[in-house]
FINUFI-167115 format. One record per residue: residue in one letter; x, y, z of N, C-alpha, C in turn. Coordinates in steps of 0.001 Angstrom, whole numbers, plus 524288, in hexadecimal, padded with zeros to 5 digits. Example, Ala and Ser with C-alpha at 12.3 -4.5 7.8 and 13.67 -1.06 7.14 Angstrom:
A833867E9C681E788300C7EE6C81E78833907F31C81E78 S832327F73681BA8835667FBDC81BE4832648001E81EBE 
% end
This chain:
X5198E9C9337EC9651B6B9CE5C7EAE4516E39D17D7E8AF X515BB9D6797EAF1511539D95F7E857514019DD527E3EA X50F649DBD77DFB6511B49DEC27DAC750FDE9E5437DBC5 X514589E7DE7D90E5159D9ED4B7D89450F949EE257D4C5 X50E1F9F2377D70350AB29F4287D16050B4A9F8B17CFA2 X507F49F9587CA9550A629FF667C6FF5081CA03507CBF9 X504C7A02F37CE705034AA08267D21A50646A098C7D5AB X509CEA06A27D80450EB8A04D17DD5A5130CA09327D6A9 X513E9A05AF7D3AF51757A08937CF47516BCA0E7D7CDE5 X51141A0F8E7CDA75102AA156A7CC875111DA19557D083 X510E8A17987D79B5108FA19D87DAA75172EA1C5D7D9F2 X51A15A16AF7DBD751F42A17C17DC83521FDA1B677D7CF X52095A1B1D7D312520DAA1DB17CE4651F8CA249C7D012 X51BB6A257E7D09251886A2B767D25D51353A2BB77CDDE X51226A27247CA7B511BBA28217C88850ACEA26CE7C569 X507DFA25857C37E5014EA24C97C5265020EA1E937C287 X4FE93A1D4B7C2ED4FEC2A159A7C12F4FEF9A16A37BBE5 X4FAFAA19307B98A4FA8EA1BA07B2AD4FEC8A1AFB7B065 X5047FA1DB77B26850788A1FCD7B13B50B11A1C627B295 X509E9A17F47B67550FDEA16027B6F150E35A11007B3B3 X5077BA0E2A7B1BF50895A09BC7AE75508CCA0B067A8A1 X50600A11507A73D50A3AA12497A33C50F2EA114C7A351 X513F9A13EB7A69751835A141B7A4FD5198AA0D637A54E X518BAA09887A7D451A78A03737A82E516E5A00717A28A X512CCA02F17A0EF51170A00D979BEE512A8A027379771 X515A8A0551795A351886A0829792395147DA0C81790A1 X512B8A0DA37937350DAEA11947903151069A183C790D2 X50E00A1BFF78EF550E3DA209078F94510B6A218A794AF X514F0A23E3794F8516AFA262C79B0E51C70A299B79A74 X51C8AA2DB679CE452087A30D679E3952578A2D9B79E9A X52C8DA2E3179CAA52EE8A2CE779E5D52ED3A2CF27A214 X52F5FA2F7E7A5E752F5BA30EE7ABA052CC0A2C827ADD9 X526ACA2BC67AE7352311A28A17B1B9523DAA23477AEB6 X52541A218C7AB9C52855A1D137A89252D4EA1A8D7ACD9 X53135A1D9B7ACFB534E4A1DD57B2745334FA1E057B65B X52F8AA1FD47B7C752F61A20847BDB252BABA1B957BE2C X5288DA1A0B7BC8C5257CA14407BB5C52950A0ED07BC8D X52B1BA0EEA7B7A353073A0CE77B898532BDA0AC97BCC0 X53568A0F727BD765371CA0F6C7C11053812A0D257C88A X5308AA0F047C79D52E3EA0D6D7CCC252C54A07F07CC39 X52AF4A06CE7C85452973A00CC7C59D52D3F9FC7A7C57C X531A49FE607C7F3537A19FB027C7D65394E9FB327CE03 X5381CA011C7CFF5539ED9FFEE7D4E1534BB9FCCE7D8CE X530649FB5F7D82152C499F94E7D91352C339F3377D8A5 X52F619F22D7D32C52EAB9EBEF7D0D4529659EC2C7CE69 X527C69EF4D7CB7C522C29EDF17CAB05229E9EBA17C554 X520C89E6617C4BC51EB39E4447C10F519BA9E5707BC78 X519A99E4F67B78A513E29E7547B4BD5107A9E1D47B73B X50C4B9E17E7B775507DF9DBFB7B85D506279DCB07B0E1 X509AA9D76C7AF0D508739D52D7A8BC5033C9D4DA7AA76 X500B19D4997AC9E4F9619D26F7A9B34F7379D6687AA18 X4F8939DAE17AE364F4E59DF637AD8F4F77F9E1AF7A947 X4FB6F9E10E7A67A4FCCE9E5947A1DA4FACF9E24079CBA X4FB679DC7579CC14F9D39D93A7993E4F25F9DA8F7995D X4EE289DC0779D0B4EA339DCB379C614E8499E22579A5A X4EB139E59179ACB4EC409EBB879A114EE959EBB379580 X4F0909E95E793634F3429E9C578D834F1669E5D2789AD X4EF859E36B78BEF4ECC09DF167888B4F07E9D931785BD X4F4409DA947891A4F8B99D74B785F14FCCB9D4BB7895F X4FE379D01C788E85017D9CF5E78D31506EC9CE5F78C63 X508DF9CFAC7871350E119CE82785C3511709C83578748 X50BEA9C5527853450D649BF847854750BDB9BC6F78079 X50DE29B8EA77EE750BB99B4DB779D250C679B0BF77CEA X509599AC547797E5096C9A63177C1950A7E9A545777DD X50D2599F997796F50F3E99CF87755050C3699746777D9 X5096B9954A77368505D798F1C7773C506AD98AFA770FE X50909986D77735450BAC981A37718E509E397D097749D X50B4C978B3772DE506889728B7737E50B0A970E97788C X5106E97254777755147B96F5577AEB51818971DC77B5A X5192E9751F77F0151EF0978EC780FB5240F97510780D1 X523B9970D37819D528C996EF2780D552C6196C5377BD2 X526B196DF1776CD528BA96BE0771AF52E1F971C87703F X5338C970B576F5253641972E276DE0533669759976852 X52FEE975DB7651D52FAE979EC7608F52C1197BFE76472 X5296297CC676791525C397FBE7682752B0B983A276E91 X52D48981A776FF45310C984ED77302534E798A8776EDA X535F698650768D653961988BB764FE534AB98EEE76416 X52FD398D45761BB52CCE991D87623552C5699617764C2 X52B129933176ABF529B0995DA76DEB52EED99B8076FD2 X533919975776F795395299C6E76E49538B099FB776B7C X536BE99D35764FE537DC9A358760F7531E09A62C76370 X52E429A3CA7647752A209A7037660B52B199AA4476A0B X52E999AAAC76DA752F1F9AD2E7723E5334B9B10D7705D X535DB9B11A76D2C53A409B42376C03538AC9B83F7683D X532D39B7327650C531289BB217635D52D429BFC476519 X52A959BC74768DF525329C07F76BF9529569C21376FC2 X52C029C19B772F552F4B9C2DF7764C532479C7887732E X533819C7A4770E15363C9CCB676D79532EF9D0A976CC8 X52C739CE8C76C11527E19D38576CB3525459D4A17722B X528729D24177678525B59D3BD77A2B5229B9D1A077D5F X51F9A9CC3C77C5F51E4B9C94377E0F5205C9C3FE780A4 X51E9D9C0D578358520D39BC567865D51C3E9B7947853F X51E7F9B3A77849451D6C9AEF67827C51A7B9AB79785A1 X5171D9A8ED7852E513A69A5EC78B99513B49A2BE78827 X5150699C9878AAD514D699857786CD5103C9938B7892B X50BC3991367868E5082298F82787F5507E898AE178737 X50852985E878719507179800B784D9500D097F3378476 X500F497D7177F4C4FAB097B3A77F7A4F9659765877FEA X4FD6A971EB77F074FD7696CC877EA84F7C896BEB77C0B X4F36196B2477CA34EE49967EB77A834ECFA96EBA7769E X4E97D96A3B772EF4E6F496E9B770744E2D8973A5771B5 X4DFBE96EFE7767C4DCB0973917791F4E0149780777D42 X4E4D89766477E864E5B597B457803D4E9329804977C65 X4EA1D97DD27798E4EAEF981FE7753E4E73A985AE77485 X4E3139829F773E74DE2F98552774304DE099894C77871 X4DE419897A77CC64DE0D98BA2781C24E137990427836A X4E5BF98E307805B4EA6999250780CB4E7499971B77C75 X4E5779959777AC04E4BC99972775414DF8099D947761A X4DC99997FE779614D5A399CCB77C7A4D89099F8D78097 X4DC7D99D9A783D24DFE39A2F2787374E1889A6817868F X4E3659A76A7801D4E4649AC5B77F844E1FB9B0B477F49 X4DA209B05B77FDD4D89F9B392780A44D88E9B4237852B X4DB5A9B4EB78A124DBF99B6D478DC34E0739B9DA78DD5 X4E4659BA8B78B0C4E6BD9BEF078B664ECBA9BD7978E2D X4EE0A9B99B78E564F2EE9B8177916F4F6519BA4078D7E X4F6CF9B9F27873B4FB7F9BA427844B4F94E9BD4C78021 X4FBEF9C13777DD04FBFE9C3627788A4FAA69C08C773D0 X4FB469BBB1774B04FC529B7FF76F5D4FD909B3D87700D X4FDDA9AE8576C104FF0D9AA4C76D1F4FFA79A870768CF X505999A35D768E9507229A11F7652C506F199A247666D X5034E9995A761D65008F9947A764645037E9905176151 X5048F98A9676223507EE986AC760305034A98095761AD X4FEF79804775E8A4FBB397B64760DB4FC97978D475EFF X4FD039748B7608F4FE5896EA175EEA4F9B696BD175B2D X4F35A96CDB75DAE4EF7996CD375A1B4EC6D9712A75957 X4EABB970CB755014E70697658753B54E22E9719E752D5 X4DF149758E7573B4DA5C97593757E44D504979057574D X4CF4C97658753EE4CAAB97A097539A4CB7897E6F7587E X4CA9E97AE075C8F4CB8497F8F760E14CE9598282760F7 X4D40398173761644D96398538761194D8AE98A2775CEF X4D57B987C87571F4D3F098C31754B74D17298FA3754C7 X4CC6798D54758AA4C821990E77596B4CB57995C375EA5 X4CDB99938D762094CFFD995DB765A54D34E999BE762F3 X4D6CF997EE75F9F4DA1499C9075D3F4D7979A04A758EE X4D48A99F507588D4D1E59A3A4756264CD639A7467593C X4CE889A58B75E2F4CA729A862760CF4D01F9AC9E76425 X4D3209AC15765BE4D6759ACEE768084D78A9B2547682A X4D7A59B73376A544D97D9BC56768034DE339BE83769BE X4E1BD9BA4076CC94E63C9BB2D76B354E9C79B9E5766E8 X4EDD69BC38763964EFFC9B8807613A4F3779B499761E2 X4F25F9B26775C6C4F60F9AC0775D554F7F29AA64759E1 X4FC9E9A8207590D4FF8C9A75E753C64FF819A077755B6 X4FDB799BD9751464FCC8996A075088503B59956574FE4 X505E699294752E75096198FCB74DAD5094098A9E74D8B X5076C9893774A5B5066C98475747A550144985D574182 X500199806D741B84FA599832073CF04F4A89825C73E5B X4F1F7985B873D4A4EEE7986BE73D624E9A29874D7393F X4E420986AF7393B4E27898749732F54E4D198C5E731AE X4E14298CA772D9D4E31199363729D84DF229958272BEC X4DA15992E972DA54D5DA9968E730134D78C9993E73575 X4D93A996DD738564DB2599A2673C334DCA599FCF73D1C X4DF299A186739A34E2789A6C5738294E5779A96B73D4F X4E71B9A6DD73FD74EC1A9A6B97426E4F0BF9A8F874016 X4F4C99A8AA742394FB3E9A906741F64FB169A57474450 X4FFD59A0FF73EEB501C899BDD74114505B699C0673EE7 X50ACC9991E741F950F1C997D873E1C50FAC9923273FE0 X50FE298FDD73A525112C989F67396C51508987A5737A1 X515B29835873A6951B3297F8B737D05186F97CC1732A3 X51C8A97BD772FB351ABA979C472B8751CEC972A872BE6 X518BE96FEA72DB051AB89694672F9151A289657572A4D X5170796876725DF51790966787210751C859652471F40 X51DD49692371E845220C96AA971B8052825967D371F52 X526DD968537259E52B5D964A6728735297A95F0672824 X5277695CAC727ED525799580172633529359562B72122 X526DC9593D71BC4528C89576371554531739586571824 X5307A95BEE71A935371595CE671AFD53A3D9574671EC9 X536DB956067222A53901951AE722895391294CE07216F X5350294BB771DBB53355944E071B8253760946AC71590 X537EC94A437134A53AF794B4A710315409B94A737117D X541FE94C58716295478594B737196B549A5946897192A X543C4943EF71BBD5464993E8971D105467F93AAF71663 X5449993B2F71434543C99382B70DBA5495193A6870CDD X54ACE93E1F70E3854F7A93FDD709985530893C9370D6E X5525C93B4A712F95569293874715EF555789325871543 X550C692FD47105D5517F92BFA70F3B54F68926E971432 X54A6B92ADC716995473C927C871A7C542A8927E171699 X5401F923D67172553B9E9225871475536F392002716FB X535D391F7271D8F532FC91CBC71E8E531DB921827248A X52F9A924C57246B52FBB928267273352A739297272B21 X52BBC928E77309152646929227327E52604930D373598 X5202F930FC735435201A9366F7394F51E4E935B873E92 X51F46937B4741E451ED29366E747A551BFA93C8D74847 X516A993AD774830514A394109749EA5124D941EC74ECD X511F59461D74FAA50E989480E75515508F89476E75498 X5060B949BC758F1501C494971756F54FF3294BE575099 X4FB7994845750644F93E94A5074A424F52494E2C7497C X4F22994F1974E824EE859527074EE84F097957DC7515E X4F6B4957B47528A4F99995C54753104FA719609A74DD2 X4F8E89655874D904FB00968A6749D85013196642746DD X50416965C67499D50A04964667472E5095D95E05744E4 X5080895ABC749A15063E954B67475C502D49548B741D3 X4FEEE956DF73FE74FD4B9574C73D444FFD595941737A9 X5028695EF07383A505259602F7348950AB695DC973236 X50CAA95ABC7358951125956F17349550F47951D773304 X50A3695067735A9508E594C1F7324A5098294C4C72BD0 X504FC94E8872BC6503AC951747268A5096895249721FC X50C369554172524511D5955BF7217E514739510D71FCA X514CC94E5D723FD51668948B2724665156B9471D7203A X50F0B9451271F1850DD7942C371C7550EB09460B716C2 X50D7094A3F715C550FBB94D18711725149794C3B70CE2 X5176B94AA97123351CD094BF4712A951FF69466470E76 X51D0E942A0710EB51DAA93BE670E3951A5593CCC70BB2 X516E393F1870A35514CF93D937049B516D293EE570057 X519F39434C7011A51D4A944A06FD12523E7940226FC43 X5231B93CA36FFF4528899372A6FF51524C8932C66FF3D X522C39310A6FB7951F0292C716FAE5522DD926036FC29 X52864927B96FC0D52B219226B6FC1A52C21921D6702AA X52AB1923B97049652B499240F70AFB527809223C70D52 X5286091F837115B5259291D097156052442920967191D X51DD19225F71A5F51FE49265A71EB25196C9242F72172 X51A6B925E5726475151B9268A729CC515A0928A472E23 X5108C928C8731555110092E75736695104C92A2473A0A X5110692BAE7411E50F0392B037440750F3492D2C74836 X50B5B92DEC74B8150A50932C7750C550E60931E67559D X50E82935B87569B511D89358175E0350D1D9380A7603D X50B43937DE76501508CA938B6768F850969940267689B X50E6D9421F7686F50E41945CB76820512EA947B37666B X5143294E86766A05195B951167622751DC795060767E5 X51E8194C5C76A2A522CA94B6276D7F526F59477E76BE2 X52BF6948F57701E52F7794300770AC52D3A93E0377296 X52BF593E81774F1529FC9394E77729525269376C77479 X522849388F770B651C4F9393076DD3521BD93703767C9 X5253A938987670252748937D0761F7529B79303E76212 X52D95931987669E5309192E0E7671A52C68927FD7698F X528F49290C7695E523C5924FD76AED5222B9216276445 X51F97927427627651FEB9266875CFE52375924587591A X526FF925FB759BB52D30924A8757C452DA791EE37564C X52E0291DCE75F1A52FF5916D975F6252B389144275C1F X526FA9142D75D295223C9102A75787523B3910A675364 X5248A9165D7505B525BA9158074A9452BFE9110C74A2B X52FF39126474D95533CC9131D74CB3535DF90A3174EA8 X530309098B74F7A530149027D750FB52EA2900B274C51 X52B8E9029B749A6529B790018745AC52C368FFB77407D X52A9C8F88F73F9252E228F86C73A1952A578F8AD734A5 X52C5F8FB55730F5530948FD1C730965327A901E27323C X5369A90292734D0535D29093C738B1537A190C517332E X535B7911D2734585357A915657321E53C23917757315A X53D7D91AFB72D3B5422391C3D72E5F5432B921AC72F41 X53ED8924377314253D98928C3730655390492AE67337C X539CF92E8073885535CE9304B73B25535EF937A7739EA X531CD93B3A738B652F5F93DC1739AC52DA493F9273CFA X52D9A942F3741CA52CF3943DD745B052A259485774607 X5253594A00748FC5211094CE97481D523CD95222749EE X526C4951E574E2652A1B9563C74FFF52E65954F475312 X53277956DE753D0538F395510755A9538AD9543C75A41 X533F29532475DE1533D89504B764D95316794AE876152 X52FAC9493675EBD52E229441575C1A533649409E75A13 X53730946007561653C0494400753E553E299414975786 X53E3A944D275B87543B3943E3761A55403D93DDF76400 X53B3993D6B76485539E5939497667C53AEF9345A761AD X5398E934E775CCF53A4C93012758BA541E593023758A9 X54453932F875AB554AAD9316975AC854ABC92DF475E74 X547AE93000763A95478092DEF768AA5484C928297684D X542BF9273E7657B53FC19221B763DB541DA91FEA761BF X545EC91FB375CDE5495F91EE57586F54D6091C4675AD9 X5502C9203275FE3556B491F2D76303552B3918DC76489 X551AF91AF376A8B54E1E9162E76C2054E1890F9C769AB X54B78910377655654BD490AE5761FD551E2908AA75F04 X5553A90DCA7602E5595190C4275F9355A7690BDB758CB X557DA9106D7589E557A991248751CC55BF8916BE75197 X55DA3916EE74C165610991D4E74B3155D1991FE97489F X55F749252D7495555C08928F8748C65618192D8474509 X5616592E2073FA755D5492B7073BF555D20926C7739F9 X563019246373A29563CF91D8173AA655F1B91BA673627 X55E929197F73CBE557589179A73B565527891ACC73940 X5522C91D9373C5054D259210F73C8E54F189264A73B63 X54E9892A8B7366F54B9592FF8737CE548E79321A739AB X54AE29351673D65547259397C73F885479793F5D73FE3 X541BF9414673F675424A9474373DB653DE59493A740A8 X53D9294D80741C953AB2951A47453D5392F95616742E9 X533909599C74678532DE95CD5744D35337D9615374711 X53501965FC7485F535A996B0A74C3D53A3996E0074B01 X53E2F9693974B0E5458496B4A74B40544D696CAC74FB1 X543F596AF2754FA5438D96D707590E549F096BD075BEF X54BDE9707176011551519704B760FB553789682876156 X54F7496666764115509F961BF764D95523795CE2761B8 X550B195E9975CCE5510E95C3E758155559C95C32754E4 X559DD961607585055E149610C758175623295E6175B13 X5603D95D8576011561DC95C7E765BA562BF95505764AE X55D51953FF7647F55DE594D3D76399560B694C2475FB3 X564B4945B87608B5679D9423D75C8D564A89400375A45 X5643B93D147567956697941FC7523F563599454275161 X564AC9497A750225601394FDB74FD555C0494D0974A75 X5579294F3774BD75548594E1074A605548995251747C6 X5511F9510C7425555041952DD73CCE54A28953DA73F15 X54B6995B0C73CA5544FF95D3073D8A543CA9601673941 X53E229610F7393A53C9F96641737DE53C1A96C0E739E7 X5400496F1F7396953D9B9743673C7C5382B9771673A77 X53521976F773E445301997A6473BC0530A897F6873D70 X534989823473FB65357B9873873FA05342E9881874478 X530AC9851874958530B79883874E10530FC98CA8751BF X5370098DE47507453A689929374F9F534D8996F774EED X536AF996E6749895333599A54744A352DE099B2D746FA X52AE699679747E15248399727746CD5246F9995274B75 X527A7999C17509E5262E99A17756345265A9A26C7558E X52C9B9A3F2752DC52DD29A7A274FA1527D39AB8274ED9 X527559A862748A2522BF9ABF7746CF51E2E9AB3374A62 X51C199A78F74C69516DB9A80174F56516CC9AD9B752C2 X51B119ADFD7575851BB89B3377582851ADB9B5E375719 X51E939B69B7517851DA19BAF974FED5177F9BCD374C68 X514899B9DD749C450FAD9B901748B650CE39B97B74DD7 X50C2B9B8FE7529E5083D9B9E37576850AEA9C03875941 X50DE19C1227577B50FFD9C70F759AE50D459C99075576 X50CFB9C9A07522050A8E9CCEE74C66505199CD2974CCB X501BB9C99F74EEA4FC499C6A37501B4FB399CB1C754A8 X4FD939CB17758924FC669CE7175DD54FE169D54075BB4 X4FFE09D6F475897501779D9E4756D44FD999DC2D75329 X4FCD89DA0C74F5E4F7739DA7474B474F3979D63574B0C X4F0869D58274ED54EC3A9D05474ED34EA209CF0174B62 X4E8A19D2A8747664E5CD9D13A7427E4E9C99CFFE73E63 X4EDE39D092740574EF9C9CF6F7389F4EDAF9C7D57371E X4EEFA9C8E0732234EE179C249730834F1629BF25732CC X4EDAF9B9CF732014F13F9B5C2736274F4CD9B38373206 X4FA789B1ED733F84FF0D9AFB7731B5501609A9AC73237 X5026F9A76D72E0D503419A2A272F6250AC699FD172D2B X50CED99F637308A513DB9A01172E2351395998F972F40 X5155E997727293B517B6992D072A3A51E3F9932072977 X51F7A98E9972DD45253698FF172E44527D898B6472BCB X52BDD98B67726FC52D6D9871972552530D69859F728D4 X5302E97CCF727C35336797AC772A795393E9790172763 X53DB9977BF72BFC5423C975F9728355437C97078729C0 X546A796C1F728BF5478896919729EC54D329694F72CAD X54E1C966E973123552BB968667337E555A39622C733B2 X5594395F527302255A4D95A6F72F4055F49958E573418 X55EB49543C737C35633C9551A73B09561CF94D2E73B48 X5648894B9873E815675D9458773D84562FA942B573DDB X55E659428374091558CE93EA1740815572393D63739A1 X55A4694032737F75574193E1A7327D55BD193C6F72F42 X55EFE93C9972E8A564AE93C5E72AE056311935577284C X56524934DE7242D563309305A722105678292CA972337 X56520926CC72310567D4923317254456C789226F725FD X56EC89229771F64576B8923B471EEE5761D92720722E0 X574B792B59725195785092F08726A7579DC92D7A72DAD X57DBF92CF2730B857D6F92E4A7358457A5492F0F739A9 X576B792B7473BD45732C92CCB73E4B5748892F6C744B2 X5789092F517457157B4F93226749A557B5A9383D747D1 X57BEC938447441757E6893DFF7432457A00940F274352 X57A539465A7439E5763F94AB4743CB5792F94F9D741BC X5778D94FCD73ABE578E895307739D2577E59576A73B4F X57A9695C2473999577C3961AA73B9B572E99634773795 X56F8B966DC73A5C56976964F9737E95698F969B37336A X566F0968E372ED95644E96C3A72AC55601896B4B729B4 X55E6E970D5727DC5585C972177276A557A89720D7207D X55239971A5721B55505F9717471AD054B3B9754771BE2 X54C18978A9718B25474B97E4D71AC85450E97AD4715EC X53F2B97BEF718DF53AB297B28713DF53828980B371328 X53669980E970F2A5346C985BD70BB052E66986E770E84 X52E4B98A017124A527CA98BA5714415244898E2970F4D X5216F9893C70E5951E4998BFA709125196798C6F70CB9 X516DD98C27712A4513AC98DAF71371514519935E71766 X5172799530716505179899C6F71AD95130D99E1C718E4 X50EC899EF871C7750B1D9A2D071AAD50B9B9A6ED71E2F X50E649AB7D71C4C50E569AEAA7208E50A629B46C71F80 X506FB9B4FC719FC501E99B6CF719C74FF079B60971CFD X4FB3F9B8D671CA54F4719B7EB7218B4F1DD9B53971F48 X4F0139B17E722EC4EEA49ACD171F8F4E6C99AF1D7235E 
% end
């Protein structure tokens, strides 16, 4: 099919090329030659060509959104509120996977070519390079996750401290005392900051038994691997920690399997609140880190950025809540049952939403 062009449009119009990609670019033009443009631009089929108006305007009315794994449900939950807000300004959403760190990197030296307006980045590791790259970058970019303070970015962060103390606290008040963490990687941004809480978290219950150990990675099948070792050894734990709720769903996995109850035997709890965490028997006990929210404001923080480039960079931490459902219920209680779930909001004492 040969494409229509604005000169084929201007002819049939009466009208000079000047005048007819004014009137199709909203620029200066007569009602009249506006209509008659139009007009002829419909009975033609003629299409605009996005790259010649994207090189002519300097802009292409696109954002990227680039994440480690498209098929982790919080980064899909984001990617929704993220699309539901730039989409309301006009723009359309291009979604990128970086899986390894160096291509994070890569995605980020591409943006000086001009494919997207902006970009909302989600890395799994932060890297010297990744920094040097994002600060060379002259498009903007909103971080979510953390980042140093040197950077001076727009980032919005989950707070994994604070979901950590909310659930080793959970489980003590449910009268588990011997509690292991099943984490992801440790040299991951999130692996790292959940470690850390973890350990925080039991130091403040000195009468508790607690210790960590790795899964291969933030998956089901990486959890429920991890799971079955802790979950052989005597004396088994009565109490798993789960780095994020595809780990939970695999340590239930692992749990059924050996022919354990769940919470019976074993507690288990997750981190995300991701839909699934409602879905599996018994629903698993999470932390929400707001997803929702951080996917929300990043948006809206990279729309403000492309809007005024210079203002100061912003950093929103989003408090987490605890969402309690049958993986954790203490021994007396029913391990069949799955109550309906409640949340416990924790108090965000870190929002910095000044210029940092």
């Amino acid at each position: 099919m040969v494409r229509v062009t604005i000169t084929q449009v201007a002819v049939h119009a009466g009208v000079s090329v000047a005048s007819a990609s004014r009137a199709l670019n909203g620029q200066i033009a007569s009602a009249k030659t506006i209509a008659k443009v139009q007009q002829a631009a419909e009975e033609l089929g003629y299409v605009a060509d996005a790259t010649a108006q994207s090189l002519k305007l300097g802009r292409t009315n696109q954002l990227a959104y680039a994440v480690a794994d498209i098929g982790n449900p919080v980064y899909v939950e984001m990617m929704t509120a993220i699309e539901r807000v730039v989409s309301a300004s006009g723009y359309r959403l291009v979604l990128s996977s970086t899986g390894t760190s160096s291509s994070s990197v890569d995605v980020v030296r591409d943006l000086g070519r001009g494919y997207v307006d902006g970009m909302i980045l989600s890395p799994l590791r932060v890297t010297d390079e990744l920094l040097a790259a994002l600060a060379k970058t002259p498009t903007p970019v909103v971080v979510l996750g953390r980042l140093p303070d040197s950077a001076k970015l727009d980032t919005v962060r989950a707070d994994s401290i604070t979901a950590m103390r909310l659930l080793v606290d959970h489980l003590v008040e449910e009268g588990r005392g011997d509690v292991v963490f099943v984490n992801g990687p440790s040299d991951t941004t999130p692996g790292a900051l959940r470690r850390d809480g973890f350990a925080a978290a039991v130091a403040a219950h000195p009468a508790i038994s607690a210790r960590s150990v790795g899964a291969d990675d933030f998956t089901i099948a990486a959890g429920y691997a991890a799971a079955l070792q802790v979950l052989q050894e005597r004396p088994r734990p009565d109490a798993i920690v789960a780095a994020n709720d595809l780990i939970g769903i695999g340590s239930i996995q692992a749990a059924t399997d050996l022919g354990l109850t769940v919470p019976g035997d074993i507690a288990i709890t997750g981190v995300d609140n991701t839909e699934l965490a409602g879905v599996i028997r018994p629903g698993l006990t999470s932390v929400d880190l707001g997803a929702e929210e951080r996917g929300r404001v990043a948006a809206q923080l990279l729309l403000a950025r492309i809007v005024e480039p210079n203002r100061p960079a912003h950093t929103v931490t989003v408090a987490p809540s605890l969402v309690v459902r049958g993986s954790s219920l203490a021994r007396s209680q029913d391990p069949a049952a799955s109550p309906p779930s409640h949340r416990t909001e924790a108090i965000d004492f870190n929002d910095e939403r000044a210029a940092r």
